[in-house]
C-alpha positions as CSV (number, residue, x, y, z in Angstrom):
1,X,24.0,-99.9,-12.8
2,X,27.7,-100.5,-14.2
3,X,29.8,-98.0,-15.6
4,X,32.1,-99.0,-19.1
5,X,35.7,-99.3,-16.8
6,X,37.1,-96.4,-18.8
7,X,34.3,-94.2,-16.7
8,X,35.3,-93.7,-13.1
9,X,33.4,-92.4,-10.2
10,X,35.0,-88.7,-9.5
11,X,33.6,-85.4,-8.6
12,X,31.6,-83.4,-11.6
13,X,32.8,-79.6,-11.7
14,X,29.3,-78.4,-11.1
15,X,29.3,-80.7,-7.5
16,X,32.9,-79.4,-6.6
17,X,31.6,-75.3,-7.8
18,X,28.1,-76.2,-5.4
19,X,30.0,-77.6,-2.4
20,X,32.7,-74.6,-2.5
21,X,29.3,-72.1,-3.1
22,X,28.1,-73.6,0.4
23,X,30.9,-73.8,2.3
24,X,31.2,-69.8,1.3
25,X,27.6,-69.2,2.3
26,X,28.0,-70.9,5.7
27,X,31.1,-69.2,5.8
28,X,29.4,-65.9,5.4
29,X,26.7,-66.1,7.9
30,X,29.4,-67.3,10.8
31,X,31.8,-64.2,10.2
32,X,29.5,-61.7,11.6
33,X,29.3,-63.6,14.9
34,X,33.2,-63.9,15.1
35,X,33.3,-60.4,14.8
36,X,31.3,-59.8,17.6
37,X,32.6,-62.5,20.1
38,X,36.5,-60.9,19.2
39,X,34.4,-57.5,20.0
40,X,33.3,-59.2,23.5
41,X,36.7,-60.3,24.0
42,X,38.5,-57.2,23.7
43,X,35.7,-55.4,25.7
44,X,36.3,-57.8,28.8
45,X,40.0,-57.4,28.2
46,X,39.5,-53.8,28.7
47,X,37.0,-54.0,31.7
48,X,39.4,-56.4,33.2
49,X,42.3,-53.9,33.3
50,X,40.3,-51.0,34.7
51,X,38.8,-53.4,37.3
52,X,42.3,-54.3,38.1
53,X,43.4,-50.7,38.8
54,X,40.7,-50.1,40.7
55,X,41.1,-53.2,43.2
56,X,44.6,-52.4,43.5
57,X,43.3,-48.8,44.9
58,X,41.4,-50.3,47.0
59,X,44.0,-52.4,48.3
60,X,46.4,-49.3,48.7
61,X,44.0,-47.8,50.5
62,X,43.9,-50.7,53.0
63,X,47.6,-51.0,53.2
64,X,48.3,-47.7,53.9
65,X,45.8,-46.9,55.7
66,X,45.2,-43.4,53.3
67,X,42.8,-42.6,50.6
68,X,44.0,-43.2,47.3
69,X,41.8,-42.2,44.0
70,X,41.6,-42.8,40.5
71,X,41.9,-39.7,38.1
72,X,40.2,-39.6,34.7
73,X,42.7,-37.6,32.3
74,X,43.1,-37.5,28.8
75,X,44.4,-40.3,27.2
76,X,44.8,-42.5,30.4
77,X,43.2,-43.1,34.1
78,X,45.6,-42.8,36.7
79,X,45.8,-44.4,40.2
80,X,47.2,-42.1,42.6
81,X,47.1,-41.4,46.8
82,X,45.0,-39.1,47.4
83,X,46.6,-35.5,47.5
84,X,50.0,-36.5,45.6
85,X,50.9,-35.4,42.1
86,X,53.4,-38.7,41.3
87,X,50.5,-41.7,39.9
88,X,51.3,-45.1,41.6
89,X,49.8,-46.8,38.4
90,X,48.5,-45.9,35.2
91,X,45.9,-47.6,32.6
92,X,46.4,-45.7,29.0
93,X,43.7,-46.2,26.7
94,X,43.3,-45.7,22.9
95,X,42.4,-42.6,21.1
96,X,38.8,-44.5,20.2
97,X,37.9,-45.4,23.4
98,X,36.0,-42.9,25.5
99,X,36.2,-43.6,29.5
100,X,33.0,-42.2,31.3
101,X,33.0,-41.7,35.5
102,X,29.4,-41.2,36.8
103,X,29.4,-40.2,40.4
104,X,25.6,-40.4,41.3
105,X,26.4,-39.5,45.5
106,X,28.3,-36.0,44.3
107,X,27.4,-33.1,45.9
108,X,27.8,-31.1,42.6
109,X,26.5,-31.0,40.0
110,X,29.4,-31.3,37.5
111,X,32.5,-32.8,40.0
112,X,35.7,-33.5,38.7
113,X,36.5,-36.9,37.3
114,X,38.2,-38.6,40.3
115,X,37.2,-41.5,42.2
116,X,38.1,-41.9,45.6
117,X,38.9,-45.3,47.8
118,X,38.9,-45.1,51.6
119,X,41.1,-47.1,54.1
120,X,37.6,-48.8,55.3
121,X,37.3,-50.1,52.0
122,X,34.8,-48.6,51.2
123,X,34.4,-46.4,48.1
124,X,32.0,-43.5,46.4
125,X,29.3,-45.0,44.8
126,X,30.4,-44.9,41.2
127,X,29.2,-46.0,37.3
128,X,32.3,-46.6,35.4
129,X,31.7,-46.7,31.0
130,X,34.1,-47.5,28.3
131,X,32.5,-46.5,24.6
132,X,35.2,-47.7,22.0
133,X,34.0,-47.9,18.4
134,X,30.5,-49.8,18.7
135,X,31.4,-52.0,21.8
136,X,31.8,-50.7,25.0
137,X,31.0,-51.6,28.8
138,X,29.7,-50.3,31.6
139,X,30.1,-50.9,35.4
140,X,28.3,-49.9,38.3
141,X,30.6,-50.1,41.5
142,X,28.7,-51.3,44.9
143,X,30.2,-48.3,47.8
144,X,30.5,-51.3,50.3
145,X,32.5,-53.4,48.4
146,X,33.9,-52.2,45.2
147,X,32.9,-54.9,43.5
148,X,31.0,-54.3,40.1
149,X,28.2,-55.6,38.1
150,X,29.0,-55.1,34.7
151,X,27.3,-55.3,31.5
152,X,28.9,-55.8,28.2
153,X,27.5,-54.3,25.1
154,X,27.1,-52.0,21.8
155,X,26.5,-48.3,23.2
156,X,25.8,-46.4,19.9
């Protein structure tokens, strides 16, 4: 077919409106998932820098051959040897986020929130948890070798 020359081939408005219309929509459906990687992200930031802390008590412990502990208080965890009053280190944490300390081998029933290192590197068996907003994490720390096996995810 041939067009008059005074007719050129351009974009019609309603092709340009439809095209805008679906890049929106595609658009809308990817934002969610952003949301929730950035979510992710910030979560393993956070696990990171507890995890940090506690292999640097560990390696305290080592050094110095004394126990050193972590001590859940409010508004921060703090990384101290074990009987001293002056922390070593200290990991703050937002006024959302809610740190958790599970110590399943406690003799107690309700112990305080401190978790101890050894010189032997070895450590109490403990389950570590971060709730802030809808994403959190949660750790469970092997005794033997401090290492943890975490899992990432929504916790309301």
């Amino acid at each position: 077919m041939r067009f008059p020359r005074h007719f050129s081939r351009a974009f019609t408005l309603l092709e340009v409106c439809l095209s805008v219309f679906i890049i929106l929509m595609i658009v809308g459906v990817a934002l969610p998932g952003l949301a929730r990687l950035s979510e992710k992200s910030t979560a393993e930031a956070s696990f990171e820098a507890f995890d940090a802390l506690a292999r640097q008590a560990r390696r305290l412990s080592g050094e110095e051959r004394c126990p050193y502990e972590l001590v859940w208080e409010k508004g921060a965890i703090l990384l101290r040897r074990e009987g001293g009053e002056e922390p070593v280190d200290t990991l703050a944490y937002d006024k959302q986020a809610i740190p958790g300390l599970q110590l399943p081998a406690a003799l107690r029933a309700n112990p305080p929130a401190v978790w101890t290192f050894w010189p032997g590197g070895l450590c109490e068996p403990a389950v570590v948890t971060l709730e802030a907003g809808r994403d959190g994490w949660s750790a469970v720390y092997n005794p033997f070798t401090a290492r943890p096996s975490v899992t990432y995810g929504i916790t309301d």
